[in-house]
TORGUGU-756200 format. One line per 3 residues: number of its first residue (from 1); for each residue x, y, z of N, C-alpha, C. Coordinates in Angstrom, 1 decimal, padded with zeros to 4 digits. Layout:
NUM = X:Y:Z:X:Y:Z:X:Y:Z  ... $
//
This chain:
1 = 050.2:012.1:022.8:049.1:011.2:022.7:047.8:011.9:022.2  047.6:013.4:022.9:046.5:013.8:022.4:046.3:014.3:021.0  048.0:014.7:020.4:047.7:014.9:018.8:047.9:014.1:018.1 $
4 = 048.2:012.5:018.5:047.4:011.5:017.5:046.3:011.3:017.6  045.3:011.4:018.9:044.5:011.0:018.7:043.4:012.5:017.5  044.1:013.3:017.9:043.3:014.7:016.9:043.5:014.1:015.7 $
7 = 044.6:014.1:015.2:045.3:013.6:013.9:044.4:012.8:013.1  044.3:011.7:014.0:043.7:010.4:013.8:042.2:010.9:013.4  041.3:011.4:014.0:040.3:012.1:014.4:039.6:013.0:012.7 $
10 = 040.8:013.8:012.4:040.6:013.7:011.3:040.7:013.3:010.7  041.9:012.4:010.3:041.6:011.4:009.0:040.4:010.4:008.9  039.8:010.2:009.9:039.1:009.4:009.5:037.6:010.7:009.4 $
13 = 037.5:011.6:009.7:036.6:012.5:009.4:037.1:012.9:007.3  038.3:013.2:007.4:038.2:013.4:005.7:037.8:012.5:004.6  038.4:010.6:005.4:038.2:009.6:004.8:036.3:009.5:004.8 $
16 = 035.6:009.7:005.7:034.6:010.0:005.8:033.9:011.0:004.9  034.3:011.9:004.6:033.8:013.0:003.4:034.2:012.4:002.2  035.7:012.1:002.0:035.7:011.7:000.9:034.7:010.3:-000.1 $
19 = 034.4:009.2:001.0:033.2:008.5:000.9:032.1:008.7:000.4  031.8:009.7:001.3:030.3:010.8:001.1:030.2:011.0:-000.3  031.3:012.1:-000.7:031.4:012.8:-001.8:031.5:011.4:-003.4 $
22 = 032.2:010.4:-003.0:032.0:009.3:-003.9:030.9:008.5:-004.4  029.8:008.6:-003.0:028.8:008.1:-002.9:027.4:009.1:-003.6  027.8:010.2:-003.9:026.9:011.1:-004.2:027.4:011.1:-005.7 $
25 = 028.4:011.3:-005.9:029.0:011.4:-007.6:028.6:009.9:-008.3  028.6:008.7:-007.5:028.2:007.3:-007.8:026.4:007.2:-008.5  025.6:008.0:-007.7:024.6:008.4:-007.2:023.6:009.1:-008.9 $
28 = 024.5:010.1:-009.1:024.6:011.1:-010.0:025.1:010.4:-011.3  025.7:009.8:-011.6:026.5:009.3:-012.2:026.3:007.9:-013.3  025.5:007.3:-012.1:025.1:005.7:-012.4:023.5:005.8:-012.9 $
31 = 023.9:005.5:-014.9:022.0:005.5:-015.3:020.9:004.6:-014.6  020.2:005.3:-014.3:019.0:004.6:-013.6:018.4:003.2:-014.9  018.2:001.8:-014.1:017.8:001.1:-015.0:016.4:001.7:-016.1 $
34 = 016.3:001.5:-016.8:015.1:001.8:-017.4:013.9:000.4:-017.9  012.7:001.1:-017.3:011.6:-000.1:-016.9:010.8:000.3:-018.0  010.7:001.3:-018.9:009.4:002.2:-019.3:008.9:000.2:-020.5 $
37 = 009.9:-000.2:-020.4:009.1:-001.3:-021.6:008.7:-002.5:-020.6  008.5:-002.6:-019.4:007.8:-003.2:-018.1:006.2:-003.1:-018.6  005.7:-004.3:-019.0:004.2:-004.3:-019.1:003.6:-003.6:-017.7 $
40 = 002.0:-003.2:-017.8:001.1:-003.0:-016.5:001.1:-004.3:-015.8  000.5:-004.4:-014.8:000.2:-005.5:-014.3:-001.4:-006.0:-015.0  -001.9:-007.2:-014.6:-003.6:-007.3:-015.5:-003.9:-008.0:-014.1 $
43 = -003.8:-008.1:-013.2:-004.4:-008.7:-011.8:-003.5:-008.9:-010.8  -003.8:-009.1:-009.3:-003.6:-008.8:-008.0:-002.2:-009.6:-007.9  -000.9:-009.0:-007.3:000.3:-009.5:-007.1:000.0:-010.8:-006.4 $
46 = 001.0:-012.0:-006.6:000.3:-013.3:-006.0:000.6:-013.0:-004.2  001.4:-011.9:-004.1:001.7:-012.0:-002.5:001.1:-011.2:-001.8  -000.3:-010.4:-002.7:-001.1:-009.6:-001.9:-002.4:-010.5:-002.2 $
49 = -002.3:-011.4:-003.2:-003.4:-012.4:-003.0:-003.5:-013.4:-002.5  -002.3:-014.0:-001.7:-002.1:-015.1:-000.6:-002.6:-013.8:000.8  -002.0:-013.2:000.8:-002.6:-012.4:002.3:-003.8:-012.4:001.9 $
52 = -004.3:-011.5:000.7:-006.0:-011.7:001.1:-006.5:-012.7:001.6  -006.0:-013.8:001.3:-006.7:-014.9:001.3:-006.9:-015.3:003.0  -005.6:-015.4:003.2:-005.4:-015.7:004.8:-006.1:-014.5:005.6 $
55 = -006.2:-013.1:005.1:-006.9:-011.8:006.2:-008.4:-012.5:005.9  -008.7:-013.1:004.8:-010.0:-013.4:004.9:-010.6:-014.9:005.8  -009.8:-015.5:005.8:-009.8:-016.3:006.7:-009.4:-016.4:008.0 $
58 = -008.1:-015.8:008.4:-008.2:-015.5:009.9:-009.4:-014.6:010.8  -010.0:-013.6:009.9:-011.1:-013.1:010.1:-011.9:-013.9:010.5  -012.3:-015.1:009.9:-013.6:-016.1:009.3:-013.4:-016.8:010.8 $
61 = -011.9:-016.8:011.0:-011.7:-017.9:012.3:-012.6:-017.0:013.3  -012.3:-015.9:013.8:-013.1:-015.3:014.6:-014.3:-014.8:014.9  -014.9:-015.5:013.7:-016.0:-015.4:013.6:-016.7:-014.0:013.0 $
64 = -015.7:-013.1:011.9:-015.8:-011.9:011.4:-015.9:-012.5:009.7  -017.1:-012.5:009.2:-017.4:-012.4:007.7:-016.9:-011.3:006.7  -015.7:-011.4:006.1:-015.4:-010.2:005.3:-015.5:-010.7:003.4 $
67 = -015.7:-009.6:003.0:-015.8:-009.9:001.6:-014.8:-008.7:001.3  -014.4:-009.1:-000.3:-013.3:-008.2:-000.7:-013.9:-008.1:-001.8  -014.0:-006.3:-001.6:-015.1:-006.1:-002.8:-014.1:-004.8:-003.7 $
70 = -012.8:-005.4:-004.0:-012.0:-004.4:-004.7:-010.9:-005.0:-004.8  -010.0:-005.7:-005.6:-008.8:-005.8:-005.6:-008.0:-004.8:-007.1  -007.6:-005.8:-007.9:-006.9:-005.5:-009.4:-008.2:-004.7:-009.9 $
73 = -007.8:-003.3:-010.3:-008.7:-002.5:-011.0:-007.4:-002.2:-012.7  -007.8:-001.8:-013.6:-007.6:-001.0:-014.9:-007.0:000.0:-014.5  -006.5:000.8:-015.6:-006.5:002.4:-015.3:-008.3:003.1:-016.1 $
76 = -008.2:002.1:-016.9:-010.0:002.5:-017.4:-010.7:002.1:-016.1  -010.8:001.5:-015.4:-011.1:001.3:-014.5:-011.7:002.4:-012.9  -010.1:002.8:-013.0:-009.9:003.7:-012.0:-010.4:005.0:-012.4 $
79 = -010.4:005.5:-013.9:-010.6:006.6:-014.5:-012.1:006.5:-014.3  -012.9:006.2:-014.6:-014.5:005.9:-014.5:-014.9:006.3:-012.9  -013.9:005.0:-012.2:-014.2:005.6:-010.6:-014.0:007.3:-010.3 $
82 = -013.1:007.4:-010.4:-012.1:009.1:-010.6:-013.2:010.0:-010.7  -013.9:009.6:-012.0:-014.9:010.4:-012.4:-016.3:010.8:-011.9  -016.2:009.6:-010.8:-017.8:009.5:-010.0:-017.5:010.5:-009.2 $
85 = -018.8:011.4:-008.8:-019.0:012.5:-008.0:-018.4:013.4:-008.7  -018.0:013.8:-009.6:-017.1:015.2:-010.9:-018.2:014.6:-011.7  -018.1:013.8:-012.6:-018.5:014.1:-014.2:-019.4:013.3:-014.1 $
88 = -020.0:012.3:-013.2:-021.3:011.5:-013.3:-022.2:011.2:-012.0  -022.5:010.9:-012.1:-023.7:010.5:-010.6:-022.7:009.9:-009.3  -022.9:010.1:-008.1:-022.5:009.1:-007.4:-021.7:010.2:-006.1 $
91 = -021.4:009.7:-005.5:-020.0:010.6:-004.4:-018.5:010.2:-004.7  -017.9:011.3:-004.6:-016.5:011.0:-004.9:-016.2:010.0:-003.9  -015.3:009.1:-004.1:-014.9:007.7:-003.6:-013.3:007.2:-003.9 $
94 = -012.8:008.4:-004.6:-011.5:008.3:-005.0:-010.5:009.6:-005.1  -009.3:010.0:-005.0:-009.0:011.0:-005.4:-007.4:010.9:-006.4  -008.0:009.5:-006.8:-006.7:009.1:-007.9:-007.2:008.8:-009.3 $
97 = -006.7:009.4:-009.8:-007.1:008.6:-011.6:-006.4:007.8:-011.4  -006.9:007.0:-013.1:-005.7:006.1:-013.6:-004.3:005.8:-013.6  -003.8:005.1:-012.8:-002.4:004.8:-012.8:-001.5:005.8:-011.2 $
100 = -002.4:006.2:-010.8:-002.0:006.5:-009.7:-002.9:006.3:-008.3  -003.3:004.6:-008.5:-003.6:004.1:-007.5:-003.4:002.5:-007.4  -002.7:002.3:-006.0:-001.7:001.0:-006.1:-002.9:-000.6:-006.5 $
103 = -003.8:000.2:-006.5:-005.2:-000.7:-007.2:-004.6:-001.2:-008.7  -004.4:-000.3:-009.7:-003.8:-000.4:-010.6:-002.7:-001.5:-011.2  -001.9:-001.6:-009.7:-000.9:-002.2:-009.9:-000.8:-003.8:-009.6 $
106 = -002.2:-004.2:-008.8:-002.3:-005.2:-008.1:-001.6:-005.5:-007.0  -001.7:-004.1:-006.1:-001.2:-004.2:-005.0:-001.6:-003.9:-003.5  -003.3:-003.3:-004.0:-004.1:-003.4:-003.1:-005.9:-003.8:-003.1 $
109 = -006.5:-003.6:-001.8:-007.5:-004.2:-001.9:-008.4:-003.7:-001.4  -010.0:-003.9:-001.6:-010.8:-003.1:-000.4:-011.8:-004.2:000.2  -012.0:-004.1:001.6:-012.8:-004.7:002.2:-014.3:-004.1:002.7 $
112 = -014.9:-005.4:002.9:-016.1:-004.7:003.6:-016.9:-005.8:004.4  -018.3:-006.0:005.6:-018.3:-006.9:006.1:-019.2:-007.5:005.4  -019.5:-008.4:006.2:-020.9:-009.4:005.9:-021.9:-009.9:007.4 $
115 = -023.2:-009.0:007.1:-023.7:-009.2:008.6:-024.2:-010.4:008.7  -025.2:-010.8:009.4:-025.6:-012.2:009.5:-026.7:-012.6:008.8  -026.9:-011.4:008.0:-028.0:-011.7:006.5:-026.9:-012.4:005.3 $
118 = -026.0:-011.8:005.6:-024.8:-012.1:004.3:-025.0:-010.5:003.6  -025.4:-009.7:004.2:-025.5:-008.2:003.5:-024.1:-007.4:003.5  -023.6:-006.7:002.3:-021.9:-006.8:002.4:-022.6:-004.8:003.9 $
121 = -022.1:-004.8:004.2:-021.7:-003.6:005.4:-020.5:-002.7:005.0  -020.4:-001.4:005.2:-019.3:-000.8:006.1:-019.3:-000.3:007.2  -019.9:-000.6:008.3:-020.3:-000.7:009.1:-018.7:-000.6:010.0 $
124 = -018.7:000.3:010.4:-017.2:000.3:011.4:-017.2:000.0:012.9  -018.7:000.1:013.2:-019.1:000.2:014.9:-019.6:-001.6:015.5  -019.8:-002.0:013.9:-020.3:-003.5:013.6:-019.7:-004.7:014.5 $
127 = -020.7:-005.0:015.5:-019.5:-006.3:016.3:-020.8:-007.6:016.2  -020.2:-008.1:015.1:-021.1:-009.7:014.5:-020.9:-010.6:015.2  -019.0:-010.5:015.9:-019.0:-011.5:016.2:-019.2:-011.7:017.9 $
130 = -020.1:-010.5:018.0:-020.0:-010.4:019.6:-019.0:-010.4:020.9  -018.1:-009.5:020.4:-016.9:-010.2:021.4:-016.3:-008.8:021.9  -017.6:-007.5:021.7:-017.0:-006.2:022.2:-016.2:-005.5:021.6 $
133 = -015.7:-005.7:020.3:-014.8:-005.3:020.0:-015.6:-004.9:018.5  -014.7:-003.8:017.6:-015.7:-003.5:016.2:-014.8:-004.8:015.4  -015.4:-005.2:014.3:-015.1:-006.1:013.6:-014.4:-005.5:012.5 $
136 = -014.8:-004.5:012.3:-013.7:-003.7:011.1:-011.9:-003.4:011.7  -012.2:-002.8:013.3:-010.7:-002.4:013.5:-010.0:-004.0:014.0  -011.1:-005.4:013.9:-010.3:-006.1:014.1:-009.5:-006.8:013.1 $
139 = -010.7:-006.7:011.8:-009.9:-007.0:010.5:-008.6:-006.2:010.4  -009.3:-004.9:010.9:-007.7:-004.1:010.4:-006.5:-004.5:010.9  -006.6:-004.9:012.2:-005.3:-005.5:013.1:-004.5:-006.6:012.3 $
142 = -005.7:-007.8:011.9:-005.0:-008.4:011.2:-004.5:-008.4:010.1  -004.7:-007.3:009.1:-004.7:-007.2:007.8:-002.9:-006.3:007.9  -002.9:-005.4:009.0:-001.3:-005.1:009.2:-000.6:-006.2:010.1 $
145 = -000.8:-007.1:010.5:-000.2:-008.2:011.1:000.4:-008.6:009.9  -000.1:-008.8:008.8:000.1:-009.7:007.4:000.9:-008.4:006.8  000.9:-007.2:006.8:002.3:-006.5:006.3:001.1:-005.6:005.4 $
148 = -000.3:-005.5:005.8:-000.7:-004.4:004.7:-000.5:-003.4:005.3  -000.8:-002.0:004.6:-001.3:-000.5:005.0:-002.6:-000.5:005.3  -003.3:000.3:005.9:-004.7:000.8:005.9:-004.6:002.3:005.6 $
151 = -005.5:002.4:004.8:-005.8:003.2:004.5:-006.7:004.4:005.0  -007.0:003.5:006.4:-007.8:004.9:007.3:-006.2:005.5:008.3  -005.4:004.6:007.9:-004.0:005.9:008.9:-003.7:007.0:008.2 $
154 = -004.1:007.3:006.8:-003.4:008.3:006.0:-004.2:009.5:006.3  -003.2:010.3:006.3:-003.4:012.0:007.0:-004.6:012.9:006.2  -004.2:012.6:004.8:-005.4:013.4:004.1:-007.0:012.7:003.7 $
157 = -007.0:011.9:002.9:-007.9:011.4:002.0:-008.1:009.7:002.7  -008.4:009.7:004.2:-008.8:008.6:004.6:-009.3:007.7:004.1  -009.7:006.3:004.2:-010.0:005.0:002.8:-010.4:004.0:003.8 $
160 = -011.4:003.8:004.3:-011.1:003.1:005.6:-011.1:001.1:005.1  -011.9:001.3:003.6:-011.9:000.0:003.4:-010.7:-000.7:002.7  -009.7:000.1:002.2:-008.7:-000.2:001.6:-007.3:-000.1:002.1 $
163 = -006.7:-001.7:001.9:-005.6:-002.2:002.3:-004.6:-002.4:001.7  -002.9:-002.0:001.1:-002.2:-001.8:000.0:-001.4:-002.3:000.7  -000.1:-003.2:000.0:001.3:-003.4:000.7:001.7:-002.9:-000.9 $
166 = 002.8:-002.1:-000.9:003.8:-000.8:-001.5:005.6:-001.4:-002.0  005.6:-002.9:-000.9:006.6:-003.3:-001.3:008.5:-002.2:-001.5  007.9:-001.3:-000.6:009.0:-000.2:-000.5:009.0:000.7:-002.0 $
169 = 007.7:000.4:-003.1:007.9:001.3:-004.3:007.0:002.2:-004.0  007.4:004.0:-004.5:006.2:005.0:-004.3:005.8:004.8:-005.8  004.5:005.7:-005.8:003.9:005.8:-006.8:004.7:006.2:-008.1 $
172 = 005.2:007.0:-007.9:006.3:007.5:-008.7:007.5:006.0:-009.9  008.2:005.4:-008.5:008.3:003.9:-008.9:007.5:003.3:-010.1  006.2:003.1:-009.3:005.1:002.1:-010.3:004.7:003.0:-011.4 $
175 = 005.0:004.0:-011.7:004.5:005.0:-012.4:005.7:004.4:-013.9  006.9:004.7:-013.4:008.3:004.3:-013.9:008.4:002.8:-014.8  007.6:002.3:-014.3:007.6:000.8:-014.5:008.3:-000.2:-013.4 $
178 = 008.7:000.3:-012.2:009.0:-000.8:-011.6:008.2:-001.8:-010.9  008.6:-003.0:-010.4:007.0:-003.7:-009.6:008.4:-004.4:-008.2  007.5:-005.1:-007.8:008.2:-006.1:-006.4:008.4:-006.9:-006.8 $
181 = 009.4:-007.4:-006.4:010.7:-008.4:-006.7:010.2:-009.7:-006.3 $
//
């Protein structure tokens, strides 16, 4: 009994490799589609512009005024930004050129508040709507409730006003030509 069950043990350990090894030669093997004739995008994905809409409004319910002062940028666009704080006036504010920011692609967005002048804020400590709590980390709650990123989690080059959904593509991807399905 015990050397069927060994037996057994490895066949299904070989049938196992042998899969593996099919799966990697499949892998290797199989031309990657080619997107390079995929237009850019020219404005904001409709499914990151239905969430804006709604992060802008569930905010609004709580009595948090947000304005969205960034969505669908250019690569001329982004290159100009890029350039602020290097080659013209201003503070650096970006550390992506052209085409390597999901801005580009219409896939993200940047927020900021609105105090009770209607003055846009970034104000992180800001509580408008009096309820003890900051109004930015509560936008943020909701803005990943709705499936975005924030951009103040990321480890190097924190972004605190900007919110991306990536759709499972890296940069690399959108670089390629592919977009969300």
């Amino acid at each position: 009994m015990r050397k069927k069950r060994k037996k057994h043990g490895r066949s299904i350990f070989i049938l196992l490799i042998f899969i593996f090894i099919l799966l990697i030669y499949w892998k290797l093997n199989v031309p990657e589609r080619d997107y390079s004739d995929v237009p850019m995008p020219t404005e904001l994905n409709p499914i990151v512009k239905e969430k804006k809409d709604i992060l802008v409004q569930k905010a609004g319910d709580i009595g948090i005024r947000t304005v969205i002062t960034e969505d669908f940028r250019s690569i001329e666009e982004q290159d100009r930004l890029y350039e602020q704080g290097r080659t013209t006036d201003g503070s650096i504010v970006t550390n992506a050129k052209g085409g390597e920011s999901y801005h580009n692609y219409g896939l993200a967005i940047d927020f900021a508040l609105l105090d009770i002048n209607g003055v846009v804020i970034w104000d992180m400590d800001y509580d408008g709507n009096g309820n003890g709590k900051s109004d930015w980390m509560e936008v943020v709650e909701i803005a990943k409730e709705l499936g975005f990123q924030w951009g103040g989690d990321w480890a190097n080059f924190k972004d605190y006003p900007h919110f991306q959904m990536d759709f499972g593509l890296t940069m690399k991807d959108l670089q390629k030509g592919k977009r969300p399905e």
